[in-house]
N, C-alpha and C positions, 0 to 999 in steps of 0.2 A: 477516445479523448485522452488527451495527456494529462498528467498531475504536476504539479508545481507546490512543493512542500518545504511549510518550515520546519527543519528538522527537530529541534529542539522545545519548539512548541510541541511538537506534536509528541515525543517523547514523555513529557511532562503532562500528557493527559491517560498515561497508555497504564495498565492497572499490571502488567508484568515487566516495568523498563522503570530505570530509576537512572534521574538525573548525574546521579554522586557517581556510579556506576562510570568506571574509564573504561570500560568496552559499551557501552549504550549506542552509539554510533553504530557501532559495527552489526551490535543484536537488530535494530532495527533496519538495517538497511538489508539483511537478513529474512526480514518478514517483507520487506516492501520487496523482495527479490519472487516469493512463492507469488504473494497477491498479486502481482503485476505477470504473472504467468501464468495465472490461476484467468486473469480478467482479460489475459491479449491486450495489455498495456502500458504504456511508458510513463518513466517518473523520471522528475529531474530535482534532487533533495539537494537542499541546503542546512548547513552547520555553521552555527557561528566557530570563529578563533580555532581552526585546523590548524595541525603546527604546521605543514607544509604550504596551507596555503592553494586554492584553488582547485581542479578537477582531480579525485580521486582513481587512478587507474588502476591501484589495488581491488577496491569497494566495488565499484563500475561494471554493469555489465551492458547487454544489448538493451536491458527494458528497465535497469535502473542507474542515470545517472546522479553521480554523491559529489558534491563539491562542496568544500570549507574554506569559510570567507577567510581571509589572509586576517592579520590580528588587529593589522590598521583599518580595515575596514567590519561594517556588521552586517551580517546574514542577512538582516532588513536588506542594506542597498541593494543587496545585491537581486533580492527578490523582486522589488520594487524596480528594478532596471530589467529585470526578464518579464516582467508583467509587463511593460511600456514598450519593450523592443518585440512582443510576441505577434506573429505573425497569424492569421484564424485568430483572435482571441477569445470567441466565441466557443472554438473546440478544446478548451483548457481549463482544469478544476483546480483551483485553487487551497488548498488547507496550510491554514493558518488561522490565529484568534487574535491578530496583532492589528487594530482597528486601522490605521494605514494603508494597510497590504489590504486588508478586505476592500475598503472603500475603494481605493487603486483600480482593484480587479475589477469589484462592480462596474466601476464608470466605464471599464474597457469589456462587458460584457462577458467576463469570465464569469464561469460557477465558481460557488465558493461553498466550501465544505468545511462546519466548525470543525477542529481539532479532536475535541471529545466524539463526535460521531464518528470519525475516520475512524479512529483508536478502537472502537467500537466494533465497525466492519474487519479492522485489522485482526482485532486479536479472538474472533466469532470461529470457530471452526470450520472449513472449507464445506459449505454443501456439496451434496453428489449432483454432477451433472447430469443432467434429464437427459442431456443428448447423448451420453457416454456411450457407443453398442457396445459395452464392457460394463455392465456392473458389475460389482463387487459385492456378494452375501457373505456373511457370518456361516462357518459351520453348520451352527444350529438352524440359519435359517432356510441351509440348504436340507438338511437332514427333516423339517417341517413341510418343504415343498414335497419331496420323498414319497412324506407317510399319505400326504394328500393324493398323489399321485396312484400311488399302491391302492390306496383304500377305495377310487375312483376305477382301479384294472378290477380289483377282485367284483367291486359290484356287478359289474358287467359282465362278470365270467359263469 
């Protein structure tokens, strides 16, 4: 399922991003680049007042689109015209806390994710995948497997 984010909502609930902050964009489009690689999915963030105005091709990649609304327009519209034009609307998560934009999405059967909980999922440290045939031990907890091992040959010898 894809994501559809207020970018600056969500910023503004995140306990390592600060609004004042002139690279905050950047930092979090940054996280939303691992987690959407991390999860096998797509995001498409919005920014209020970009100086450029519209889709980011710097920021941008294949699983994270960044676009900033031009100055004459607000992030809202723009959110609220991608909720209305989305096609599945049902396979779309919605994160934002801007009562509008939720409501919006509900009517159109998107999920909707508060702000604060995304921020939450965002900035949690990646679990190890179960599925990995690669995991990854600690020295020590190979040097523990080891002694188990050894201590399991000698008794049998």
């Amino acid at each position: 399922m894809p994501y559809l984010i207020d970018g600056h909502n969500l910023i503004g609930q995140m306990r390592s991003l600060r609004l004042d902050d002139p690279d905050d964009e950047a930092k979090l489009v940054e996280r939303l680049k691992g987690f959407m690689m991390r999860k096998r999915k797509r995001c498409t963030v919005i920014f209020d007042a970009g100086l450029p105005g519209g889709p980011s091709r710097a920021l941008s990649t294949s699983d994270v689109t960044v676009i900033f609304a031009p100055h004459s327009t607000p992030a809202d519209s723009l959110l609220l015209r991608r909720i209305r034009d989305a096609r599945d609307p049902g396979k779309w998560w919605v994160v934002s806390g801007d009562q509008q934009i939720v409501q919006v999405a509900q009517r159109r059967r998107m999920k909707v994710i508060a702000p604060r909980a995304f921020a939450a999922e965002l900035e949690a440290p990646p679990m190890p995948d179960d599925d990995d045939p690669n995991p990854h031990m600690s020295a020590a907890d190979v040097e523990e497997w080891l002694k188990l091992f050894r201590k399991g040959k000698d008794e049998k010898s």
